[in-house]
C-alpha positions as CSV (number, residue, x, y, z in Angstrom):
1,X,52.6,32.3,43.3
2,X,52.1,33.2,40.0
3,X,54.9,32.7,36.9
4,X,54.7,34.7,34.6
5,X,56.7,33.6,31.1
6,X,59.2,37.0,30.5
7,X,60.8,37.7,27.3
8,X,64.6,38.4,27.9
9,X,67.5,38.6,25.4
10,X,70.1,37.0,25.9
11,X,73.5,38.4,26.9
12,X,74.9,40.5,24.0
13,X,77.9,39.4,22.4
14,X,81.3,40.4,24.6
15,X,79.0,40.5,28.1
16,X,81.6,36.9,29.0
17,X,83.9,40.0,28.9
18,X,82.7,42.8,30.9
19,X,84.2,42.6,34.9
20,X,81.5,41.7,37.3
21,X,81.2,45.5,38.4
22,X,80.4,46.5,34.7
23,X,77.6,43.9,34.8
24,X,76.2,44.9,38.1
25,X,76.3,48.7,36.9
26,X,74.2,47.4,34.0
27,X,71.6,45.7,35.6
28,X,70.8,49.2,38.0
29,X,70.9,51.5,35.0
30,X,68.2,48.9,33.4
31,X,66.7,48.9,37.4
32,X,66.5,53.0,37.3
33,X,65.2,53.1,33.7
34,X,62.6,50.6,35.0
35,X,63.6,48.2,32.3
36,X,62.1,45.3,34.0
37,X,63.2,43.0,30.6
38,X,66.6,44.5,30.8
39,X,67.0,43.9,34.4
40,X,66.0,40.4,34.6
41,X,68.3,39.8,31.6
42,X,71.4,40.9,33.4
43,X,70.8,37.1,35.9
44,X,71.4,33.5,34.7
45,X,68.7,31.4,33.2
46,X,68.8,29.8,37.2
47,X,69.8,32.4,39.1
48,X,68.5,32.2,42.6
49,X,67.4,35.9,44.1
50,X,67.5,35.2,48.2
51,X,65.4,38.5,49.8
52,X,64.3,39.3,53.1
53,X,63.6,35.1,54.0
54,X,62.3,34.5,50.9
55,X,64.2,32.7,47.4
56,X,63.0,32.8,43.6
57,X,64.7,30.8,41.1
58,X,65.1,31.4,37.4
59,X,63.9,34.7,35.3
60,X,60.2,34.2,35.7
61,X,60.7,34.3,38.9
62,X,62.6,37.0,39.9
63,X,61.1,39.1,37.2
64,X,57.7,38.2,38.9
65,X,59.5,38.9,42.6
66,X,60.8,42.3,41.1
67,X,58.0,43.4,39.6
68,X,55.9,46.0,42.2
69,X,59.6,47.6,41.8
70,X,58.6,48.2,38.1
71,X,55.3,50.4,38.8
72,X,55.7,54.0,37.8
73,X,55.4,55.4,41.6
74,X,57.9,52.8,42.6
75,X,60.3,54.5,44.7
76,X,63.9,55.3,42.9
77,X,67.5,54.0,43.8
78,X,70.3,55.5,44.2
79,X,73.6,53.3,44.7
80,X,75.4,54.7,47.8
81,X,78.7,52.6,47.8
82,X,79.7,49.5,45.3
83,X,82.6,47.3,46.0
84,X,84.0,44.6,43.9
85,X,86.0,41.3,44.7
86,X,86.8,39.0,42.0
87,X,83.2,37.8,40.9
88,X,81.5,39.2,43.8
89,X,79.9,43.2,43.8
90,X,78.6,44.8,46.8
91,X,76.1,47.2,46.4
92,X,74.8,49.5,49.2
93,X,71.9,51.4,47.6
94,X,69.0,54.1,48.8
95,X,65.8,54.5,48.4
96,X,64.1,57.8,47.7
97,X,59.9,57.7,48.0
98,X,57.8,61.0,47.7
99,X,60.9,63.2,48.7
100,X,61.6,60.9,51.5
101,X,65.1,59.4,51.8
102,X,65.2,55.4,53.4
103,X,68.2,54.1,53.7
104,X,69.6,51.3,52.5
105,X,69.6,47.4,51.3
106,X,72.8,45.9,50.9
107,X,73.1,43.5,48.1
108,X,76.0,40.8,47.4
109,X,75.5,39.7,43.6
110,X,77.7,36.8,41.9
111,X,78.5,37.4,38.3
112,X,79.6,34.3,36.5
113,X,80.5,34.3,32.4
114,X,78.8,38.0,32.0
115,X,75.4,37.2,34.3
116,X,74.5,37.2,37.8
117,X,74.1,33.7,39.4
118,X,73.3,34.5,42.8
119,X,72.0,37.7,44.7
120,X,71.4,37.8,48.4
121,X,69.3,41.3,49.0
122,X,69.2,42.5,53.0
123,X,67.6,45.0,54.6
């Protein structure tokens, strides 16, 4: 696999205080602009991504894991249900592909000091 260096900013000043659920809801409006820069800046310099059997470590790569969810004809999400507990968001989200509705992944994210430190993505 490929790694790919990715320019990310760094959390902006007061992220440490938005709640976990304000983070996550950050990180998708970034993921439905198609922001890939502002996605992968939402996750901890060693985040670990776990998907589908698979685990990517680090920005480079989950931005690099991410990525073919970037293209222009990727399909768009739409967040279905979101429930927070202490640091931990659940997000059940669809997917919407040439008019065609698939549904869903289910993603638990950990948010610790403002970024995401863990995601586990199943579909």
């Amino acid at each position: 696999m490929a790694v790919f260096a990715v320019h990310t900013a760094a959390p902006a000043q007061g992220d440490q205080q938005r709640s976990p659920e304000q983070v996550i809801a950050s990180a998708t409006a970034a993921y439905q602009a198609r922001d890939r820069a502002r996605f992968v800046a939402h996750f901890a310099d060693d985040a670990i991504v776990d998907a589908n059997g698979f685990s990517f470590q680090g920005r480079a790569q989950i931005a690099e894991a991410y990525a073919q969810n970037f293209r222009p004809d990727a399909p768009t999400v739409r967040v279905v249900d979101r429930e927070a507990y202490g640091n931990r968001v659940i997000d059940t989200v669809e997917y919407t592909e040439r008019g065609q509705v698939y549904c869903c992944t289910v993603t638990a994210y950990f948010v610790e000091d403002g970024q995401i430190t863990y995601a586990r993505v199943t579909m």
